[in-house]
Backbone as numpy.savetxt, mean C-alpha at the origin, in Angstrom:
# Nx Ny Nz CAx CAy CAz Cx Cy Cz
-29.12 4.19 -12.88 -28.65 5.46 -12.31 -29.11 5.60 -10.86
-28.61 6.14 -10.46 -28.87 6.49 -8.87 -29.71 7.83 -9.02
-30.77 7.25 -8.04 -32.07 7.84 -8.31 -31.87 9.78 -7.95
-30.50 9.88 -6.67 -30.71 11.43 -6.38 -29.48 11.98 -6.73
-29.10 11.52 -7.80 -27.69 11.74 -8.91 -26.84 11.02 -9.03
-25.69 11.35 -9.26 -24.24 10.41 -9.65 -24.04 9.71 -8.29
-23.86 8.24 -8.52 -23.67 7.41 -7.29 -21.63 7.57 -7.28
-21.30 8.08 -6.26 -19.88 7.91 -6.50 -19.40 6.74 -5.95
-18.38 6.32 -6.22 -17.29 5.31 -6.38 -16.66 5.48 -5.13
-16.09 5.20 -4.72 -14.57 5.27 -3.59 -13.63 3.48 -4.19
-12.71 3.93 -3.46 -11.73 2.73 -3.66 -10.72 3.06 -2.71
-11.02 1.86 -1.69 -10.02 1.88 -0.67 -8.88 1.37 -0.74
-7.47 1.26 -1.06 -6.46 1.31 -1.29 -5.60 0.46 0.51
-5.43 -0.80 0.60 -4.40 -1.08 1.58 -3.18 -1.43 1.50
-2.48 -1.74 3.02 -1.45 -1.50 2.85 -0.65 -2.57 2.80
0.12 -2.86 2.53 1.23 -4.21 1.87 2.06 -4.23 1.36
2.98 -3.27 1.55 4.30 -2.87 1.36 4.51 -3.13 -0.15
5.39 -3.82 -0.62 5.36 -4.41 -1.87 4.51 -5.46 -2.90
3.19 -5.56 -1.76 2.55 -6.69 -2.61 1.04 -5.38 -2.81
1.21 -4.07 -2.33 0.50 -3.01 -2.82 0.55 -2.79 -4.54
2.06 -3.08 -4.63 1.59 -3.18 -6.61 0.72 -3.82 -6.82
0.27 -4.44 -6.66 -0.89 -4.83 -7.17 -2.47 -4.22 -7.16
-2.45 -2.68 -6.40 -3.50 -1.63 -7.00 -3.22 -1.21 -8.00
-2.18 -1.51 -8.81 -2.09 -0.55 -9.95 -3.07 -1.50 -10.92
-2.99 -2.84 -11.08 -3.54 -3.42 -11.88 -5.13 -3.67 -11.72
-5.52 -3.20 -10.06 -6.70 -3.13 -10.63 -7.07 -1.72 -10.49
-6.34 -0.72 -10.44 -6.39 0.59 -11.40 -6.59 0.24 -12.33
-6.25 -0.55 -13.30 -5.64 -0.39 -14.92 -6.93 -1.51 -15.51
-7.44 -1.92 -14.48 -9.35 -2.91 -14.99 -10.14 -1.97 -14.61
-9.76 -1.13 -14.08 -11.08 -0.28 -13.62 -11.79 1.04 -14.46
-9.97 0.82 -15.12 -10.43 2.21 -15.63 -10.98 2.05 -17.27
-10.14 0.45 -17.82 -10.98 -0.42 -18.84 -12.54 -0.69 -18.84
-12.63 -0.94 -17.82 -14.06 -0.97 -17.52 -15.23 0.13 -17.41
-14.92 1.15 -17.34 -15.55 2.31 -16.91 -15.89 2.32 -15.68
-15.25 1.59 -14.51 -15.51 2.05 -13.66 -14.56 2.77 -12.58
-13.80 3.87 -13.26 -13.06 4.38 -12.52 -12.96 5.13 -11.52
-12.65 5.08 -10.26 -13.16 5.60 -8.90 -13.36 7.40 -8.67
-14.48 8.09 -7.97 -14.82 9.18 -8.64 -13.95 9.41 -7.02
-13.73 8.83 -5.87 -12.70 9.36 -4.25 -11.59 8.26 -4.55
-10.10 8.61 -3.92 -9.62 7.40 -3.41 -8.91 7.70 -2.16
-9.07 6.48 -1.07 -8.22 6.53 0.04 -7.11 5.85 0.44
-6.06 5.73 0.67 -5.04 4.82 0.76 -3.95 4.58 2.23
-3.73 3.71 2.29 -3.05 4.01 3.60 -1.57 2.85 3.02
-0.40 3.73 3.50 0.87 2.87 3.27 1.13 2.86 1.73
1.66 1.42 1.20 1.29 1.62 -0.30 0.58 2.13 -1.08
-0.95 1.86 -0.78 -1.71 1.97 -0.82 -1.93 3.44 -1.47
-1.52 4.46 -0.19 -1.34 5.60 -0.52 -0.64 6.50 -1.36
0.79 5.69 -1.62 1.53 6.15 -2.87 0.81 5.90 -4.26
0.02 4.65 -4.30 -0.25 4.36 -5.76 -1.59 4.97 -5.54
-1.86 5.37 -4.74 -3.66 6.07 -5.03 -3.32 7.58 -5.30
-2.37 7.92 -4.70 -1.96 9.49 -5.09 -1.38 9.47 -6.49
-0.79 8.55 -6.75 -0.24 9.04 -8.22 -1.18 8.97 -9.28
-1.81 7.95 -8.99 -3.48 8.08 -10.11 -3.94 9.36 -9.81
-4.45 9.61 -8.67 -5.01 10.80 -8.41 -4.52 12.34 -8.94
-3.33 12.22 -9.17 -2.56 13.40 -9.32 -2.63 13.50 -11.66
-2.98 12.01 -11.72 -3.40 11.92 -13.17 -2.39 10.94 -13.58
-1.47 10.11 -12.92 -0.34 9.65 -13.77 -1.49 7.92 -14.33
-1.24 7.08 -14.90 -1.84 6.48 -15.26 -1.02 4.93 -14.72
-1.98 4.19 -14.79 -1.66 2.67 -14.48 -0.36 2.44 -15.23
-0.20 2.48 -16.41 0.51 2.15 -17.40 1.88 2.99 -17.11
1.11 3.40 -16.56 3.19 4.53 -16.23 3.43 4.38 -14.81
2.25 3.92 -13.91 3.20 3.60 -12.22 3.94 2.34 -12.96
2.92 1.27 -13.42 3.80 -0.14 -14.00 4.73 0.29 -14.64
4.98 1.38 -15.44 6.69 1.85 -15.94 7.67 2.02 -14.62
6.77 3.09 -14.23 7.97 3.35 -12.83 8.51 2.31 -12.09
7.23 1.50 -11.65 7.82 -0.06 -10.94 8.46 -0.67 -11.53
8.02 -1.10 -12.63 8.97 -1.95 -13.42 10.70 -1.66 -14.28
11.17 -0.25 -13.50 11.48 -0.24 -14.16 13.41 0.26 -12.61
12.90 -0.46 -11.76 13.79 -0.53 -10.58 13.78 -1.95 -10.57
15.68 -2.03 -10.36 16.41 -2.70 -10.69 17.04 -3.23 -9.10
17.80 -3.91 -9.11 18.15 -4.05 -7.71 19.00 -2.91 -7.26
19.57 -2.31 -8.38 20.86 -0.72 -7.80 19.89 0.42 -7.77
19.32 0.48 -8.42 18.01 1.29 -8.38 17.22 1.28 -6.70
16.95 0.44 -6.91 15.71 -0.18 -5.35 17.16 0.06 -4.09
18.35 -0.09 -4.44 19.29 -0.14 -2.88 19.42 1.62 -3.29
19.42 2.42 -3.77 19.71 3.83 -4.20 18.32 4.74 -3.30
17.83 4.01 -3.08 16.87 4.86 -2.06 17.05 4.03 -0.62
18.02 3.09 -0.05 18.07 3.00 0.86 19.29 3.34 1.95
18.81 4.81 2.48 20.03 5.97 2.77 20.18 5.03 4.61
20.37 4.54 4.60 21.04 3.96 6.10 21.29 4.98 7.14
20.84 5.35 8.11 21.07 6.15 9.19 21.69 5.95 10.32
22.08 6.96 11.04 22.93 6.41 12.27 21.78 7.06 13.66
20.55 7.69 13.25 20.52 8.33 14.27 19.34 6.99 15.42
19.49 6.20 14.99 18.72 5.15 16.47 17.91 4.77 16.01
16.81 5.55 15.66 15.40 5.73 15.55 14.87 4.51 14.22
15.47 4.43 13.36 15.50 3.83 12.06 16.53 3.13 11.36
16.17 2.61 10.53 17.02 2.11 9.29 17.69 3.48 8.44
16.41 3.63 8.08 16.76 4.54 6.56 16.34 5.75 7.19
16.90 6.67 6.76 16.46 8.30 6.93 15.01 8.49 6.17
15.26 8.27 4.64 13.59 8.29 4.13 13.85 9.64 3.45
15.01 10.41 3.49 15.15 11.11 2.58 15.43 10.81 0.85
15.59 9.44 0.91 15.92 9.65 -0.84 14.34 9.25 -1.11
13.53 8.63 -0.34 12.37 7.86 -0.24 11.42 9.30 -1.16
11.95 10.70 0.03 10.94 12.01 -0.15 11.22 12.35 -1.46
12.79 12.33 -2.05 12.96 12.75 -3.33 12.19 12.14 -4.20
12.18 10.65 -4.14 11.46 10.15 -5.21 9.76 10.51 -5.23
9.30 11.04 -4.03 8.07 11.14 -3.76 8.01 12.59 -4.50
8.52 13.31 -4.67 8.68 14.79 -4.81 8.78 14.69 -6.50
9.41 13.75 -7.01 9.97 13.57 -8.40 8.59 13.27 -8.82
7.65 12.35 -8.47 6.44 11.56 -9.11 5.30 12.29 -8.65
5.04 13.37 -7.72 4.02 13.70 -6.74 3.84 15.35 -7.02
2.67 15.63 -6.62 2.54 17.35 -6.94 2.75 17.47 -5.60
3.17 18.92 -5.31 3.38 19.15 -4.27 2.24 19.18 -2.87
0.90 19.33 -3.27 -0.28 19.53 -2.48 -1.47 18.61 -2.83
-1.97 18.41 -2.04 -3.47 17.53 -2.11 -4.25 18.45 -3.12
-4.34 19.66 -3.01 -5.29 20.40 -3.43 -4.90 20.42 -5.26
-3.53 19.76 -5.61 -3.14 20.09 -7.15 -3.93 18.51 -7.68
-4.24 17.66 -6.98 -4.94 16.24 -7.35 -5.98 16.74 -8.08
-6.27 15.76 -9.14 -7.88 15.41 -10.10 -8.56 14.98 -9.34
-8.50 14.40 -8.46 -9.30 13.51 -7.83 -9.35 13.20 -6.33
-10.30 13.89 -5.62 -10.36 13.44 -4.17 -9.92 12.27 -3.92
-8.36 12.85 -2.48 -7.95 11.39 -2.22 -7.63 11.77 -0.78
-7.51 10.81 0.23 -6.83 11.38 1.38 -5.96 9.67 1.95
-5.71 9.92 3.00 -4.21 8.69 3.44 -4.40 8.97 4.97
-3.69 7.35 5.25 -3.88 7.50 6.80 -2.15 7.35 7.35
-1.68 7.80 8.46 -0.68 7.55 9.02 -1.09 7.33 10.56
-0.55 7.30 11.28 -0.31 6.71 13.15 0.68 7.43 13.85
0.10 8.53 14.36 0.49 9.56 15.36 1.20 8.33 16.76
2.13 8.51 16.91 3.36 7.42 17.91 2.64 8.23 19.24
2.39 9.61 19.11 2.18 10.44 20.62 1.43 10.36 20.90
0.37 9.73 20.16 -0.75 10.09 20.85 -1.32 8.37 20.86
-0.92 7.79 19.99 -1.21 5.92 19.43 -2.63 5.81 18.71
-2.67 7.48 18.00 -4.21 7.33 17.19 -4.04 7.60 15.52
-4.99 7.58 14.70 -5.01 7.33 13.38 -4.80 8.69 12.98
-4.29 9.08 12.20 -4.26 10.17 11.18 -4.83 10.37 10.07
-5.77 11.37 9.70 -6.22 11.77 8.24 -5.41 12.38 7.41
-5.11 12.69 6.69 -4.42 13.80 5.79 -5.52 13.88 4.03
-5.83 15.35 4.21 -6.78 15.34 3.27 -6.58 16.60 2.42
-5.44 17.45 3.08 -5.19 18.57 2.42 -3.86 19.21 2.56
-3.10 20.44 2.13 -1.99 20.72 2.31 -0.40 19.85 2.04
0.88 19.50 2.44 1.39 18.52 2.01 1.22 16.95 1.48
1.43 16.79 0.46 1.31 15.67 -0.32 2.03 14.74 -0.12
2.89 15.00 -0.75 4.52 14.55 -0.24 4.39 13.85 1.10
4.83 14.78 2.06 5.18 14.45 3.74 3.80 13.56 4.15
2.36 13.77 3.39 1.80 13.29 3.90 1.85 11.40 3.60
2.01 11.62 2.30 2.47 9.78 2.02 3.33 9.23 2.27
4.73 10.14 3.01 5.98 9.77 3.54 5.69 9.49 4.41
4.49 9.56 5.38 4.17 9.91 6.81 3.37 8.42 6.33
2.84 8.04 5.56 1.64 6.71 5.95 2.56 5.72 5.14
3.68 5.61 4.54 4.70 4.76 4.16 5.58 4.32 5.14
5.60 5.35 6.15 6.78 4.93 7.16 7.13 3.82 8.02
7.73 2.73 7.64 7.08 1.99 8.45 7.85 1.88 9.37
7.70 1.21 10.44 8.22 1.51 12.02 9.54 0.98 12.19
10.72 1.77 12.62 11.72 0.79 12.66 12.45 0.91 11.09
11.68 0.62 10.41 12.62 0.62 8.69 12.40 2.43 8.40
11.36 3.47 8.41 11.76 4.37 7.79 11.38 5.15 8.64
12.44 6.58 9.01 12.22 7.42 10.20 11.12 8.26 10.31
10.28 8.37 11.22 9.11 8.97 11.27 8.83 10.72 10.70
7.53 10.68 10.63 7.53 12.05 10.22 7.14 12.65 11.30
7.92 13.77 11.32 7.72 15.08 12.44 6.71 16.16 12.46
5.86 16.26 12.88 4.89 17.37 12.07 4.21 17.96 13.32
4.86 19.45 14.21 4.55 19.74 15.47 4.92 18.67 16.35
3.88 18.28 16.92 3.92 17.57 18.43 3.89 15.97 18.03
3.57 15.77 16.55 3.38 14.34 16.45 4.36 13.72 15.94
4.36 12.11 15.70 5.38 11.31 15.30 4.59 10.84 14.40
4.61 10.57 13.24 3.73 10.08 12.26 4.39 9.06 11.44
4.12 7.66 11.61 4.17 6.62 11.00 3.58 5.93 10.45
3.76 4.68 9.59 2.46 3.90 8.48 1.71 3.69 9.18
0.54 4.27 8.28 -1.21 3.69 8.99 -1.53 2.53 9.07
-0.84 1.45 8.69 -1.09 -0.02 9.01 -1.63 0.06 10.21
-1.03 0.24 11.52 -0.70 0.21 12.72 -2.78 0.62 13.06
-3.05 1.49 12.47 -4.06 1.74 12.44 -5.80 2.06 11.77
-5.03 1.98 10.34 -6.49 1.65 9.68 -5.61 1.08 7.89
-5.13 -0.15 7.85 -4.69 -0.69 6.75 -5.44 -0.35 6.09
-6.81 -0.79 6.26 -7.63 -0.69 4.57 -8.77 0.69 4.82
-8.66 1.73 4.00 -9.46 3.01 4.66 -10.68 3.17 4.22
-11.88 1.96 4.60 -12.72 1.94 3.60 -13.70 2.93 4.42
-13.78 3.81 5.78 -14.70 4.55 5.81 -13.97 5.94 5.67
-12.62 5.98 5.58 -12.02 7.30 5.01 -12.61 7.41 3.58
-13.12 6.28 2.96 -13.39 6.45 1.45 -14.79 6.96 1.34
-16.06 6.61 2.52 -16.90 7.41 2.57 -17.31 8.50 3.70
-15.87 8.95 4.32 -15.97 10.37 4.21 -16.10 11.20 3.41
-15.05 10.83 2.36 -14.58 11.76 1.39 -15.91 11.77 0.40
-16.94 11.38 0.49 -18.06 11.20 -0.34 -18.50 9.83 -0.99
-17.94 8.85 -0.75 -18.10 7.62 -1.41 -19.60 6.87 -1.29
-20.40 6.62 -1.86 -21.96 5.79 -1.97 -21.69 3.95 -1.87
-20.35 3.83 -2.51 -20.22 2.46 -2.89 -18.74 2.58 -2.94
-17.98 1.53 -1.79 -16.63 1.45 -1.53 -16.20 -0.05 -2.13
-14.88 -0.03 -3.07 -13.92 -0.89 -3.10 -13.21 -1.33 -2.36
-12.91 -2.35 -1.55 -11.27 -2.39 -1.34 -10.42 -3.14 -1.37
-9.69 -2.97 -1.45 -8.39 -3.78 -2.07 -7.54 -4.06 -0.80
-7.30 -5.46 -0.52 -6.64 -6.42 0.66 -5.14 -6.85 -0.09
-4.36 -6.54 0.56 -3.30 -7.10 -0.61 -2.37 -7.42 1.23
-2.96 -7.69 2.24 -2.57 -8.17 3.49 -1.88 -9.38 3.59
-0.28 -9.17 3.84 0.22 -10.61 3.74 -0.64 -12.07 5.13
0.12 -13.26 4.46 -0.38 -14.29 5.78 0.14 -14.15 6.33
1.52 -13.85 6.92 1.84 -13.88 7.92 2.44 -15.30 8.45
2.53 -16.28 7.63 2.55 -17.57 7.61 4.25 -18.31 7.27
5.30 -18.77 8.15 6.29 -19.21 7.79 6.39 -20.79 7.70
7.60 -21.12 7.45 7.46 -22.88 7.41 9.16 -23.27 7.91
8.96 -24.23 8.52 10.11 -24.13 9.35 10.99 -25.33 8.25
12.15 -24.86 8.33 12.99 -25.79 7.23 14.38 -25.65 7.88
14.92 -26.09 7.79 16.41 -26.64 7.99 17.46 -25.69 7.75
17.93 -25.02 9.02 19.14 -24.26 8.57 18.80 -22.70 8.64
17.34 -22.12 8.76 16.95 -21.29 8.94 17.03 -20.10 9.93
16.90 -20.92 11.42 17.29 -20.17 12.61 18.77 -20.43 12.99
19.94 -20.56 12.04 21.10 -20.09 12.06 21.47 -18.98 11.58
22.37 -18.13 12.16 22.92 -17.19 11.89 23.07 -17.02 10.12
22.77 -15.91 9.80 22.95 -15.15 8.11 21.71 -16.13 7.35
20.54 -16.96 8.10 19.80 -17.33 7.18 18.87 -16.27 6.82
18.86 -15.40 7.56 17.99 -14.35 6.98 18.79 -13.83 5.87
20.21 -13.19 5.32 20.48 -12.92 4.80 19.68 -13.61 3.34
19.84 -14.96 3.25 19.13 -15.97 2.76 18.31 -15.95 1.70
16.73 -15.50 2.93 15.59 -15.20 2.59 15.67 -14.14 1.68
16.41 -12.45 2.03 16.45 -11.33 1.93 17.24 -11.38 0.78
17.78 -11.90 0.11 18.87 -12.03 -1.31 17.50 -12.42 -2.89
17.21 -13.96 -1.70 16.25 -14.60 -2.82 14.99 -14.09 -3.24
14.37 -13.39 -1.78 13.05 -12.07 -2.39 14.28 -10.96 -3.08
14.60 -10.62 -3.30 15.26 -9.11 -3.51 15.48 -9.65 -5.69
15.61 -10.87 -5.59 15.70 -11.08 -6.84 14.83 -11.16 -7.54
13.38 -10.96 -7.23 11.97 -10.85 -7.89 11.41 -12.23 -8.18
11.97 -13.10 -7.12 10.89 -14.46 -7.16 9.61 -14.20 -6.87
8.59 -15.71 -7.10 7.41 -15.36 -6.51 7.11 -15.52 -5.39
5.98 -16.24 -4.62 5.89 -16.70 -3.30 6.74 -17.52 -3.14
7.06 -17.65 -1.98 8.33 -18.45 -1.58 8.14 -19.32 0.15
8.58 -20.07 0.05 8.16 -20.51 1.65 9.22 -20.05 2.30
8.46 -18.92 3.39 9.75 -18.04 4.22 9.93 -18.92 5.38
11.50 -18.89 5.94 12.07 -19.36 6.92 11.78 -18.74 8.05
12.46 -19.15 9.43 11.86 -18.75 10.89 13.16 -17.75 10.98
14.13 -17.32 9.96 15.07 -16.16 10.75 14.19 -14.98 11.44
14.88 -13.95 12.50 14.29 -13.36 12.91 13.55 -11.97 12.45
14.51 -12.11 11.12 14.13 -11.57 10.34 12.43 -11.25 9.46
12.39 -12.81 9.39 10.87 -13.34 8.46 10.24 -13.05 9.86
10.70 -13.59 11.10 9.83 -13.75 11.70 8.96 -12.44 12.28
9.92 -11.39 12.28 9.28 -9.76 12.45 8.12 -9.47 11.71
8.70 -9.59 10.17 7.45 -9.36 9.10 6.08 -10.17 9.22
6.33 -11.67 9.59 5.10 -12.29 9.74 4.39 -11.65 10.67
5.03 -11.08 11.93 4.69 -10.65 12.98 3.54 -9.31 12.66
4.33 -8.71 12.23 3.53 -7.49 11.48 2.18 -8.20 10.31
2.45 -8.84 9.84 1.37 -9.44 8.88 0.44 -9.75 9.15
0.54 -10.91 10.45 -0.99 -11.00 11.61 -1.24 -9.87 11.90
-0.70 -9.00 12.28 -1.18 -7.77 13.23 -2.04 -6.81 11.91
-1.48 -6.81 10.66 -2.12 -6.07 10.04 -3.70 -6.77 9.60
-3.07 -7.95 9.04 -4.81 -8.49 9.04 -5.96 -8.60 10.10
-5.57 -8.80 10.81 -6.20 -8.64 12.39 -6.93 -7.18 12.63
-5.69 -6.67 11.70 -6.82 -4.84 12.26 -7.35 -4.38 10.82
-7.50 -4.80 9.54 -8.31 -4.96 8.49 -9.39 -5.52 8.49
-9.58 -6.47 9.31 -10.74 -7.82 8.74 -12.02 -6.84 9.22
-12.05 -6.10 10.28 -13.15 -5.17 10.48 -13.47 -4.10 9.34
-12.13 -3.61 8.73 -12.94 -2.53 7.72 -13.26 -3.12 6.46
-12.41 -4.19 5.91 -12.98 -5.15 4.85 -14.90 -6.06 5.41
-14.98 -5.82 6.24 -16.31 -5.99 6.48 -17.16 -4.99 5.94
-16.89 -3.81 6.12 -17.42 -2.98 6.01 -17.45 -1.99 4.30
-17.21 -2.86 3.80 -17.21 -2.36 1.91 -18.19 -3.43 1.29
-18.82 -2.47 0.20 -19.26 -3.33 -0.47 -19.18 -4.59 -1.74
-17.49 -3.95 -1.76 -17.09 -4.95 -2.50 -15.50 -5.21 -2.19
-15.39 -6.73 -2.38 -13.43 -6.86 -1.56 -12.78 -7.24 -2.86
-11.43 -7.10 -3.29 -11.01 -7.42 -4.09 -9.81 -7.98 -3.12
-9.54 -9.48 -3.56 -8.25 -9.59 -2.75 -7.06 -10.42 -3.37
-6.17 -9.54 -4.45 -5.31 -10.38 -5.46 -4.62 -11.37 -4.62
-4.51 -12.52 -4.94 -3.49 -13.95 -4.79 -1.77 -12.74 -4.40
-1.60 -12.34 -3.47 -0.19 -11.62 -2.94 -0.24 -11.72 -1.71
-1.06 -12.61 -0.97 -0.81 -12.60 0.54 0.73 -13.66 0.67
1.11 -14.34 0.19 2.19 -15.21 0.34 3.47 -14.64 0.30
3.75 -13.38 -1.25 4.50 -12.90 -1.13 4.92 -11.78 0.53
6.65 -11.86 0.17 6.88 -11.02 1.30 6.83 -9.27 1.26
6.45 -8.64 2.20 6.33 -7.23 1.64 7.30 -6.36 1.30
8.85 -7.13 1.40 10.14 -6.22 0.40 10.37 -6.92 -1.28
9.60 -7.34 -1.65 9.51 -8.08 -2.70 9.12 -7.08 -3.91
9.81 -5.73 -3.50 9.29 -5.20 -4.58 10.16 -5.50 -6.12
10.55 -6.30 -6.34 11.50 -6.82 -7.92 10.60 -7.78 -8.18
9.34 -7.89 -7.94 8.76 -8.83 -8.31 7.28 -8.19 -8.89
7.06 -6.77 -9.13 6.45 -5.60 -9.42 5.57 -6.58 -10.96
6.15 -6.69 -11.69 5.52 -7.11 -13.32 4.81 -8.16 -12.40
4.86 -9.58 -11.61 3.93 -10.26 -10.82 2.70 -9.98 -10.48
3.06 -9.13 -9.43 2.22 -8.62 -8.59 1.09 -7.10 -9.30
1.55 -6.91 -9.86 0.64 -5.85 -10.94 -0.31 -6.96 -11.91
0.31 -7.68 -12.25 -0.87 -9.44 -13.20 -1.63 -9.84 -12.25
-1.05 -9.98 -10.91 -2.08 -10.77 -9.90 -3.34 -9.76 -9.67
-3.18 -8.28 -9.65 -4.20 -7.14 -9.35 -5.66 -7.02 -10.29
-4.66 -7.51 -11.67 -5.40 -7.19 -12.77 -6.23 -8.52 -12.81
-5.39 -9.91 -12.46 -6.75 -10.89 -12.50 -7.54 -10.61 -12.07
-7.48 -10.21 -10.24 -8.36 -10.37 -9.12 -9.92 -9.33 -9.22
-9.10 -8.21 -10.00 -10.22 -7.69 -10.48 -10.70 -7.56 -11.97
-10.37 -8.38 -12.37 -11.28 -9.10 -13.62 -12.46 -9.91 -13.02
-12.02 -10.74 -12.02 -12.66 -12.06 -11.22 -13.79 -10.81 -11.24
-13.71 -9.92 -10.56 -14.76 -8.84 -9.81 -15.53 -8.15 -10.55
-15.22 -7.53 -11.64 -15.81 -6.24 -12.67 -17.80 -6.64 -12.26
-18.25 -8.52 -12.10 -19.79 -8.02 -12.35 -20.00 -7.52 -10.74
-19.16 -8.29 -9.68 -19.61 -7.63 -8.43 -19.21 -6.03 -8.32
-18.53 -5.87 -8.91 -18.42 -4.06 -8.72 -19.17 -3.19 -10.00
-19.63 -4.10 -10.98 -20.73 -3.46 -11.73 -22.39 -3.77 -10.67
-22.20 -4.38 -10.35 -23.89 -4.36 -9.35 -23.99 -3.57 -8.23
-22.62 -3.54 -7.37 -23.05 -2.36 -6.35 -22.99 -1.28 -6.93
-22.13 -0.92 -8.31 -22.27 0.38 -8.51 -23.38 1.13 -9.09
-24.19 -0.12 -9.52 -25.56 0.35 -10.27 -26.61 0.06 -9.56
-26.69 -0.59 -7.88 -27.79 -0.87 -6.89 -28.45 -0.24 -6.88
């Protein structure tokens, strides 16, 4: 026991678009284990699946929800826009957020907060109270694919950009002993034949969309954006993953981060990685 009371938990939650399923599974060891997190912080994915625990839904039912989008399903939230700024509007994105989500931070079981990236100002965002919703729409957004959130004077987009893994948002919020979870792609392509021709991205984007596993991505300009983003995100993680006392990092850096049909995967890979872990996160939690 911790000598001047309850030692709390945190669990930092990062971001990785689709290879983020894989917090649910080590949600779903943690909470087998008894060691289920007493804060959580999340940024991007991260933040959707830490809010829905938080709000009480259980491992076993995000893995329903994930598992249970289809490819007409997964294109049914992608509302195409005309206005410049984006891909998608991000309105069917809010419905579904609204469908699974309480409306306020303050209706959560469980202290949680999320980061997003103010465009106006090029600094990090907290969100720890008041909208729920807008606030995980706001640290999901990612730049270019989903239109920013508006909130007064700011532009609010995914916290990648600025704190992927939120392991000292996790001891703000009160945390003694932080988790976190790296689910940061490589960033890594392989050059093959036929690739940097025209519609090979189409290619790539057909064969992830069908729920393969890792795959060796091509140089379209397509892959090559995402890799782009992939260095950049690990690059600005490796400092706060320093800074926890324990890393969990499931085998999903290979996958690509629209790979969400590959959800039943990437939820097994979570649950190994923190099996591997349970005695290192039973020793810091009992230091």
């Amino acid at each position: 026991m911790w000598p001047f009371g309850h030692r709390k938990l945190g669990l930092a939650l990062g971001s990785g678009s689709a290879r983020g399923l894989a917090h649910v599974g080590v949600l779903k060891v943690l909470e087998e284990e008894g060691l289920a997190p007493d804060v959580v912080s999340g940024t991007s994915m991260g933040a959707l699946v830490g809010a829905l625990w938080c709000a009480g839904t259980t491992p076993a039912r995000i893995e329903e929800i994930a598992g249970a989008f289809d490819m007409r399903s997964l294109m049914s939230l992608a509302d195409v826009t005309i206005k410049g700024s984006a891909i998608l509007s991000g309105e069917k994105v809010e419905e579904f957020l609204r469908k699974h989500l309480p409306a306020t931070f303050e209706e959560l079981r469980v202290p949680y907060a999320c980061v997003s990236t103010d465009l106006a100002l090029g600094e990090r965002v907290v969100h720890r109270s008041g909208d729920l919703v807008r606030a995980v729409r706001a640290s999901l957004s990612v730049p270019v694919v989903l239109m920013p959130v508006h909130e007064g004077a700011r532009i609010l987009v995914d916290g990648f950009l600025t704190d992927p893994v939120p392991v000292e948002l996790a001891r703000e919020l009160g945390a003694d002993v932080v988790i976190a979870v790296d689910v940061c792609g490589a960033g890594r392509l392989t050059t093959r034949e036929g690739q940097d021709e025209p519609g090979g991205w189409l290619g790539d984007l057909r064969a992830a969309l069908k729920g393969e596993g890792p795959r060796s991505r091509g140089i379209s300009g397509f892959e090559i954006a995402a890799a782009t983003v992939e260095v950049m995100e690990r690059q600005l993680a490796l400092a706060s993953l320093a800074k926890a006392d324990v890393v969990i990092s499931p085998e999903v850096h290979e996958f690509a981060g629209y790979q969400f049909l590959s959800a039943a995967r990437l939820i097994e890979l979570g649950e190994t990685a923190a099996r591997s872990g349970v005695s290192a996160m039973r020793r810091a939690a009992h230091r």
